[in-house]
C-alpha positions in Angstrom: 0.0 0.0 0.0 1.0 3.4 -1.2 1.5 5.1 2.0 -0.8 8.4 2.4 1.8 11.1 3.0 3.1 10.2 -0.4 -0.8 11.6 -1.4 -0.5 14.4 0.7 3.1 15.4 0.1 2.0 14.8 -4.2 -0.4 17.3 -3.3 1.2 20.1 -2.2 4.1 19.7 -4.4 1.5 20.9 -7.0 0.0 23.8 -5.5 -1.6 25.5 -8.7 -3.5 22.5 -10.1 -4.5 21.5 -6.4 -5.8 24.5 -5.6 -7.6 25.0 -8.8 -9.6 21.8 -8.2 -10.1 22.3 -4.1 -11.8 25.8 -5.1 -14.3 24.2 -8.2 -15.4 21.5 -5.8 -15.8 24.3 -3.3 -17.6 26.7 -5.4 -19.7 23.4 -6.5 -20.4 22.4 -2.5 -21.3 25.8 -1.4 -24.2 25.8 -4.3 -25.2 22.4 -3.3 -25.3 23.6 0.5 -26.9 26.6 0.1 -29.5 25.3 -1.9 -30.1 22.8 0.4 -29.6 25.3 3.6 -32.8 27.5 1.4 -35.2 24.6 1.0 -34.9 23.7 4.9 -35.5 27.6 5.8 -38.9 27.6 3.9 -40.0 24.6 5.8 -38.9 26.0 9.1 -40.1 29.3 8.5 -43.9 27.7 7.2 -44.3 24.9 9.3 -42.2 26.1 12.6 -46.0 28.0 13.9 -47.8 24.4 13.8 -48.2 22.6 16.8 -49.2 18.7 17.4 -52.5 19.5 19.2 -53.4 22.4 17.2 -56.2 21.8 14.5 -57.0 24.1 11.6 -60.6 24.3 10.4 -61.3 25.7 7.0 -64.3 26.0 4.7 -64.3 22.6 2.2 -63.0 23.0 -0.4 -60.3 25.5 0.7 -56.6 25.3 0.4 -55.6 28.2 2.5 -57.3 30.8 4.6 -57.7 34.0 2.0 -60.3 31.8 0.0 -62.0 30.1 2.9 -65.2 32.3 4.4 -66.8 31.0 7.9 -69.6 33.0 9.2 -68.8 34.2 12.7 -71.9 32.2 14.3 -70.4 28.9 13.0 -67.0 29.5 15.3 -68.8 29.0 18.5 -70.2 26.1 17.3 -66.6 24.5 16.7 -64.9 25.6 19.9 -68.0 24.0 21.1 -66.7 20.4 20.9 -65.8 18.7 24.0 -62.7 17.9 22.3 -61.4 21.7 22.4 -59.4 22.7 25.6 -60.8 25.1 28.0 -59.2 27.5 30.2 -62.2 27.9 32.9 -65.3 29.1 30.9 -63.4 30.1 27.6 -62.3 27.6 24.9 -58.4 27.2 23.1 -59.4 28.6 20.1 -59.5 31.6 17.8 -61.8 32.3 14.3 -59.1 34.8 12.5 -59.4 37.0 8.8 -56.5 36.7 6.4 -56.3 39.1 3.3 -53.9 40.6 1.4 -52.5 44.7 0.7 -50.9 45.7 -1.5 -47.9 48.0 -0.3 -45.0 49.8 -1.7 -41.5 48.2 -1.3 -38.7 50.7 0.0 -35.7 50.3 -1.9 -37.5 49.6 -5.6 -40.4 51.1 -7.3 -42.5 48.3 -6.9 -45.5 47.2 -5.2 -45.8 43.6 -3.3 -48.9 41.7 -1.3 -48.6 41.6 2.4 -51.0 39.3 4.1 -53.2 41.0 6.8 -54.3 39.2 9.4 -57.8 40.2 11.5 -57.5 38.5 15.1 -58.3 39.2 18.5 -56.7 39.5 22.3 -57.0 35.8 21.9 -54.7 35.2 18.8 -51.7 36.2 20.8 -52.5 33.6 24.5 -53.2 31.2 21.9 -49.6 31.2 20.6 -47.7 31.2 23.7 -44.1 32.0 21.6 -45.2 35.4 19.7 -44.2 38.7 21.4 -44.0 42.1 20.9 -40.3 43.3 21.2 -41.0 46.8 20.5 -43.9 49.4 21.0 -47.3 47.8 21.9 -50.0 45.1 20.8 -52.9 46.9 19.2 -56.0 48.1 20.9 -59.3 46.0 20.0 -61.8 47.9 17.4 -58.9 50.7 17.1 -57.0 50.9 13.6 -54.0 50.0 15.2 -51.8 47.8 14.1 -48.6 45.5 14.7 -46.3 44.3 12.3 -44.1 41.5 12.3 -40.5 42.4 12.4 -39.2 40.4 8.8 -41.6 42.7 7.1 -40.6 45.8 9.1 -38.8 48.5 7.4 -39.3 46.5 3.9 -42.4 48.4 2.9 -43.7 51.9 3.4 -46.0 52.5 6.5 -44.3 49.4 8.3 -42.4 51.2 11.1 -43.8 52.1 14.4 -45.5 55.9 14.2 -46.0 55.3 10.8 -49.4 54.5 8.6 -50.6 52.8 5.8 -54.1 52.1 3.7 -55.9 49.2 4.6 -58.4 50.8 1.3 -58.7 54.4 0.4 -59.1 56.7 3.0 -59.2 54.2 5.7 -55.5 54.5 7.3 -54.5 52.0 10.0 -51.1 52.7 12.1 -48.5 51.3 13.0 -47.6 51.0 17.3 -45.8 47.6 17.9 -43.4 44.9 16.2 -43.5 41.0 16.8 -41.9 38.0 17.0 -43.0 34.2 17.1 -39.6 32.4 16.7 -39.1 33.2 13.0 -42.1 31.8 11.6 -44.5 33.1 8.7 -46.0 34.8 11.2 -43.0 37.6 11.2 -44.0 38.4 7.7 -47.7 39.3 8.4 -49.5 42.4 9.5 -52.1 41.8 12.9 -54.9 44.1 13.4 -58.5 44.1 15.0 -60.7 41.3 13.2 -63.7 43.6 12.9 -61.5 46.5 11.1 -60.1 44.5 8.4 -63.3 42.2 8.0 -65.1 46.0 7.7 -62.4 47.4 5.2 -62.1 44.3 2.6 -66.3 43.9 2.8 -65.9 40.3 5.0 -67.6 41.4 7.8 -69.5 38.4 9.7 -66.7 35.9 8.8 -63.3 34.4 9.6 -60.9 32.5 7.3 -59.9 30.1 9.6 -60.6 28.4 12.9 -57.8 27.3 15.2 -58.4 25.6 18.1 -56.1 23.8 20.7 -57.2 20.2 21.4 -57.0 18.2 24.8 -54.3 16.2 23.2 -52.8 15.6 20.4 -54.9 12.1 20.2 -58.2 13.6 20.2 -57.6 15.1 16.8 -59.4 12.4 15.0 -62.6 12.6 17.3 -62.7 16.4 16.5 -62.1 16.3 12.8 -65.0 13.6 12.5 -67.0 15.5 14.7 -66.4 18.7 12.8 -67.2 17.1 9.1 -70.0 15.1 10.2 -72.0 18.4 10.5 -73.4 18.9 6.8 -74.8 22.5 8.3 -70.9 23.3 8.7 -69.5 22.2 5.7 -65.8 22.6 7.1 -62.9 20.8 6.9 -60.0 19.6 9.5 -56.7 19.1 9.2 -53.6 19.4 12.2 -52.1 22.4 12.3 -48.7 20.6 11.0 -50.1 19.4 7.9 -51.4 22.7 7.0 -48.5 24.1 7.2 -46.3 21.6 5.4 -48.6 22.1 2.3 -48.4 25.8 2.6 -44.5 25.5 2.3 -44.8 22.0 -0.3 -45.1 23.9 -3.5 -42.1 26.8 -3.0 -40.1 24.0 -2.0 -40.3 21.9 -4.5 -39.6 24.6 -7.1 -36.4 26.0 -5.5 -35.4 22.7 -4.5 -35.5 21.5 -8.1 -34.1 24.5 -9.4 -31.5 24.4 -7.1 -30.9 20.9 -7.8 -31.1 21.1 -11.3 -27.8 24.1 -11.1 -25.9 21.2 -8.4 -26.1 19.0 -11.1 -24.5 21.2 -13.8 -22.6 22.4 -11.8 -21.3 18.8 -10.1 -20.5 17.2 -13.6 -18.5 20.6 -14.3 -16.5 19.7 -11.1 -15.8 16.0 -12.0 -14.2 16.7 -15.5 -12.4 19.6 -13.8 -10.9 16.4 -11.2 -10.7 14.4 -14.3 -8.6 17.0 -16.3 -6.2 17.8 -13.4 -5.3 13.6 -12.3 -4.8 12.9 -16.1 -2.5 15.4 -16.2 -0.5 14.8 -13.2 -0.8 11.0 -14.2 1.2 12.6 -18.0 3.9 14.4 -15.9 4.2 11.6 -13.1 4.7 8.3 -15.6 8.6 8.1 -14.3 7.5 8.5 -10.7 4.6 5.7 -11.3 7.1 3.2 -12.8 9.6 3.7 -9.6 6.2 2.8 -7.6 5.9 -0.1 -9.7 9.5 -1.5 -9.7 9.8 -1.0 -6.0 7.0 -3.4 -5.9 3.9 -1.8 -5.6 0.8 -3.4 -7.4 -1.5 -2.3 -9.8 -4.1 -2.1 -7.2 -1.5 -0.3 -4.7 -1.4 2.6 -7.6 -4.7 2.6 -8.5 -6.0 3.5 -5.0 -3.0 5.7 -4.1 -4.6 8.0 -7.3 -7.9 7.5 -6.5 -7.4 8.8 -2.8 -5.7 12.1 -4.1 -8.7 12.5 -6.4 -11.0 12.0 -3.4 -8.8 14.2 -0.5 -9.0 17.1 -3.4 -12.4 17.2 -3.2 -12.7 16.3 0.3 -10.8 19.6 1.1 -12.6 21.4 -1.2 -15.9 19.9 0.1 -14.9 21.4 3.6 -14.0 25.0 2.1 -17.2 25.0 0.8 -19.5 23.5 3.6 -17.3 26.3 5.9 -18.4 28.9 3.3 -22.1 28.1 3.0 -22.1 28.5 6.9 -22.3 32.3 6.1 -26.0 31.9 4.0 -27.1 31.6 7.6 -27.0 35.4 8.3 -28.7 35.7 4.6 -32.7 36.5 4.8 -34.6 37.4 1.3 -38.7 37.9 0.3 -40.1 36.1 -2.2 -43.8 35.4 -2.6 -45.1 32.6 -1.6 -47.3 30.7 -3.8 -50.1 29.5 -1.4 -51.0 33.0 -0.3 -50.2 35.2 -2.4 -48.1 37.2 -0.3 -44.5 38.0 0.3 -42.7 36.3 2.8 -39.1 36.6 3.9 -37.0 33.5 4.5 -33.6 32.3 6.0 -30.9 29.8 5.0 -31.0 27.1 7.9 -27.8 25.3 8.3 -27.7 22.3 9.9 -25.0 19.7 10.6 -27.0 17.3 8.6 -26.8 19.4 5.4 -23.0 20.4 6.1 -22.2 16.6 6.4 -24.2 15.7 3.4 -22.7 18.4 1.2 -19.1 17.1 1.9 -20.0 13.8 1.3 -21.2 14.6 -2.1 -17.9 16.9 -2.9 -16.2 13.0 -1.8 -18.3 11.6 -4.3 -17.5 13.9 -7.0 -13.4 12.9 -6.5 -14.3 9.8 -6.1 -16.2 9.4 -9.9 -14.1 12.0 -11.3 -10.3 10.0 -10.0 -11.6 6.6 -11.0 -11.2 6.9 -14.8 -7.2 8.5 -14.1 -6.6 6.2 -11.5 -7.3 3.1 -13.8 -5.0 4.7 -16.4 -2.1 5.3 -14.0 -2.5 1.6 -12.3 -2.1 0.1 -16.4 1.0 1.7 -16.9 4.2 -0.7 -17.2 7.2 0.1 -14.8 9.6 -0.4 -18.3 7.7 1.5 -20.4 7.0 4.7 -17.8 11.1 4.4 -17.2 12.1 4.3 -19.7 9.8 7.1 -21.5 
């Protein structure tokens, strides 16, 4: 066996082709981590508000809450069921309205949707992990509002002091900024239920229904409960689910785009390998038939060249996973498909995705050394000393 230092030493001796291939596998891993880093912060950022006994309820039919419409008389009838947690005479749940404004962006001349979400006092005790970090919650049945703090600062009106146009001539302002651990949430604006139901003409109705359940367990007494009242005509899901589907569709199209670009980009990086161990195999055939007439096998010199292929991209693979680490201070807007409106995500690092990404770049020396390696191991020691 070709002992490793030789690799290491081999590598070093030729600095410039080295470090060409360590930075296109790096380039190559930071694309394939960051991709990966942006699909795992739109699930976090839709699905991190869900809870396991949480229950949505919708109108049939609906896939989100701006096209479902439940009149307000049907809402006590939900948090009705003896499934529903109570907290003395008042039940765990909430009827909210979710519509969307339209609202100028600072920084461009365009315009962008911003969902707008009617609720009450009850909307914040029902999620125990929202706060407001600056300024104060809104008033009931006052055109005050709160605004989450992704969205703050991003659009005109969104700053505390400052107003906005729920419609014309019907200006809401701004008094406090909230957080609920970096969910969609953060990119919403929260105002009295009754003052956006009255400004976008929904008055007597709620999107949605959430409501807190006993347990988790009792979800599938509630949902059959629920559906089996054909004077309802609502549907149940967990709160989870609802969420997952919200964040499906944006997923899958970055995911594929970005997967699509690692691909390119991957192949790109193997022929680059490819390229630099057939040409250090052309300048090293003296050096491989000294290996072979101090007794080395074929199968000594074939891994020896293979393992140089795969600690180039190894090292590379680390350089990149380091440098994706920084897409975790990165936060963007785009809109989100499901509702229409803009949200602003995060890259999420995670070990798993740092440990994957390397393991790919390993890949990539590994499939792009194999081909050079077999070349170098089929060289006979007479012919590469004598050449």
């Amino acid at each position: 066996m070709v002992p490793v230092k030789y690799n290491a030493r081999s590598l070093i001796v030729r600095k410039a082709t080295s470090t060409a291939t360590i930075v296109g596998v790096a380039l190559v891993v930071f694309v394939i981590a960051s991709s990966m880093m942006l699909v795992s912060g739109i699930k976090k950022t839709l699905a991190v508000g869900g809870s396991p006994d949480h229950a949505i309820v919708l109108r049939v039919g609906s896939s989100d809450e701006m096209n479902s419409a439940i009149p307000v008389a049907d809402v006590s009838k939900v948090l009705a069921q003896p499934t529903v947690r109570r907290d003395g005479d008042q039940a765990g749940g909430i009827g909210e309205l979710v519509t969307v404004g339209a609202l100028e962006k600072i920084g461009t001349d365009g315009w962008s949707n911003v969902q707008l979400r009617g609720t009450t006092e009850a909307g914040m005790r029902f999620r125990p992990h929202l706060k407001v970090v600056e300024g104060v919650a809104p008033r009931p049945g006052t055109n005050e509002v709160m605004v989450g703090k992704c969205v703050r600062g991003r659009f005109k009106g969104l700053t505390i002091g400052e107003s906005f146009e729920l419609t014309k001539n019907r200006p809401v302002r701004v008094v406090g900024i909230f957080e609920d651990d970096g969910s969609s949430y953060e990119s919403e604006v929260w105002m009295d239920s009754f003052v956006l139901g009255e400004a976008s003409g929904k008055q007597g109705t709620v999107g949605s229904v959430r409501v807190q359940l006993t347990s988790a367990d009792a979800f599938d007494a509630f949902k059959t409960a629920v559906e089996s009242d054909k004077g309802l005509r609502l549907g149940v899901m967990r709160e989870v689910e609802f969420f997952e589907r919200q964040s499906e569709g944006l997923a899958v199209l970055l995911g594929s785009i970005g997967g699509m670009i690692a691909v390119f980009c991957s192949i790109g990086a193997m022929i680059g390998a490819m390229i630099t161990m057939y040409g250090s195999i052309a300048n090293r055939q003296r050096e491989i038939g000294t290996l072979r007439a101090l007794g080395f096998s074929r199968r000594s010199i074939l891994f020896a060249f293979m393992l140089e292929a795969v600690l180039l991209a190894g090292c590379g693979g680390v350089l990149g996973a380091i440098a994706s680490l920084s897409m975790g201070f990165v936060q963007f807007s785009m809109l989100n498909q499901a509702s229409w409106s803009e949200v602003v995500f995060r890259f999420e690092p995670t070990l798993r995705i740092v440990g994957n990404s390397i393991f790919i770049a390993a890949l990539m020396g590994l499939f792009g050394g194999i081909f050079p390696a077999v070349r170098a191991a089929r060289i006979s020691a007479l012919t590469a000393i004598r050449d």
